[in-house]
C-alpha positions, 0 to 999 in steps of 0.5 A: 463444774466449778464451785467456790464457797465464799464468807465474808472473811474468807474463801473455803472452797475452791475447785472443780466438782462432781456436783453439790448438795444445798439446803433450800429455803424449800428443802435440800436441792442438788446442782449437777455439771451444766445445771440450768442457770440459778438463784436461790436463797439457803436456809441453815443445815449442810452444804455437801460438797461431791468432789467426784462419785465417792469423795465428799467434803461437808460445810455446816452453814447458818444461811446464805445464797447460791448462783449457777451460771455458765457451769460455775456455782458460786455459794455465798454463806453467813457462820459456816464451818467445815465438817469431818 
């Protein structure tokens, strides 16, 4: 599936991936290639990204939302940072 994440001052993800791991307002979710569509709103802590089964890449964020649709998920967030 495709992913972006998105702040309002710039792009910090762009790319095909295994999967990604949100913080929801209810808890931590994981969206999966051709995932039912989806709109959810994200509360503070981790965005982990699965490039593939054994490399990740992390984003701390303060909030935001997410869209899944036609296999593309698109992560609109507010304070987010990049994590070793």
């Amino acid at each position: 599936m495709t992913l972006e994440i998105l702040t309002p001052e710039k792009r910090l993800y762009s790319g095909d991936v295994y999967g990604i791991q949100l913080p929801g307002i209810d808890g931590l979710f994981e969206v999966l290639d051709k995932h039912a569509p989806l709109v959810s709103a994200l509360s503070k802590g981790t965005v982990k990204v699965l490039q593939d089964k054994t490399r990740t890449e992390r984003f701390s964020i303060q909030g935001g939302f997410v869209e899944v649709l036609n296999n593309k998920a698109t992560v609109l967030v507010e304070g987010a940072t990049a994590l070793d």
